[in-house]
matplotlib code that plots the C-alpha trace (Angstrom):
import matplotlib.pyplot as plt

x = [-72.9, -70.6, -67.5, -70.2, -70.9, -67.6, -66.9, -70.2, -70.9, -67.7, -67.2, -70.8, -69.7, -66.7, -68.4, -70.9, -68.1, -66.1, -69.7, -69.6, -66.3, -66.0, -69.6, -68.3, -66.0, -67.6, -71.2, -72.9, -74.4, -70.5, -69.0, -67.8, -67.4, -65.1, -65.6, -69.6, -71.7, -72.7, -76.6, -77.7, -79.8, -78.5, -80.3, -79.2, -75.3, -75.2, -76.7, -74.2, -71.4, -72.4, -72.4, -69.5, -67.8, -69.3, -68.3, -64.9, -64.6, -66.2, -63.6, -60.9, -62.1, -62.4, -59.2, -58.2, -59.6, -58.8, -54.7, -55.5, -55.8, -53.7, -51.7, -53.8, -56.9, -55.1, -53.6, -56.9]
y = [29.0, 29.2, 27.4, 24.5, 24.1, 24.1, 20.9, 19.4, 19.3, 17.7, 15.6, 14.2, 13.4, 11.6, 9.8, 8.2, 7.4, 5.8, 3.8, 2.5, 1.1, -0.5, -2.5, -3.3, -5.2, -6.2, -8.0, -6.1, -9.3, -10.8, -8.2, -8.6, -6.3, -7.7, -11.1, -10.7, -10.6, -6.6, -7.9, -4.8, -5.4, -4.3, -1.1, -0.3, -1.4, 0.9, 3.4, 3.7, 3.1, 6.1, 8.4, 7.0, 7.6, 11.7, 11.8, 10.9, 12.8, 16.2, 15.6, 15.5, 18.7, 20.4, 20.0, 21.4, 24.5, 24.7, 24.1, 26.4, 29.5, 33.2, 33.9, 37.4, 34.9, 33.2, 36.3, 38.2]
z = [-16.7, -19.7, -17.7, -16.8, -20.4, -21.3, -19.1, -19.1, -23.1, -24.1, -21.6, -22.4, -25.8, -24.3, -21.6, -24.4, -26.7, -23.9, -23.2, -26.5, -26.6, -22.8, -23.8, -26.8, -25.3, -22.1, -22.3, -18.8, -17.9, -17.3, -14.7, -11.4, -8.7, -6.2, -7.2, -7.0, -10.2, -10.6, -10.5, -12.5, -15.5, -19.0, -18.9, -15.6, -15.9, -19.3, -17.6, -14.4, -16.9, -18.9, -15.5, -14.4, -17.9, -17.9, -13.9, -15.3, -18.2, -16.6, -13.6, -16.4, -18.0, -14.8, -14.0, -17.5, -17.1, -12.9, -14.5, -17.6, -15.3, -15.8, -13.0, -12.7, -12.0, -9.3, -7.5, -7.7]

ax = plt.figure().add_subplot(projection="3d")
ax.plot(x, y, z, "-o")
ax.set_aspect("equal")
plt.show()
């Protein structure tokens, strides 16, 4: 449970930082996907954006503490 904390909580912090800045940028009602308007409303393009940006940033911090490892914890 700790470990899961420890990748979740800060890469929640991230994710809603990186939110705000890409949609400060971008307006939700101007993207594309492969040439096709997204068709999500506001609430619902901020809303995937901010999953996408924690799915990003928890994959990130996983792979932090998966590399950050002892060689006694790998060779148990």
């Amino acid at each position: 449970m700790r470990k899961a904390m420890v990748i979740l909580w800060p890469s929640f912090i991230v994710g809603g930082v990186a939110e705000v800045l890409f949609f400060t940028a971008f307006d939700p009602m101007d993207l594309h996907l492969f040439g096709q308007p997204v068709g999500l409303s506001r609430l619902a393009a901020y809303s995937v954006g901010f999953l996408f940006f924690w799915a990003l940033a928890a994959a990130s911090s996983a792979l932090t503490c998966f590399l950050q490892r002892t060689s006694r914890e790998i060779n148990r």
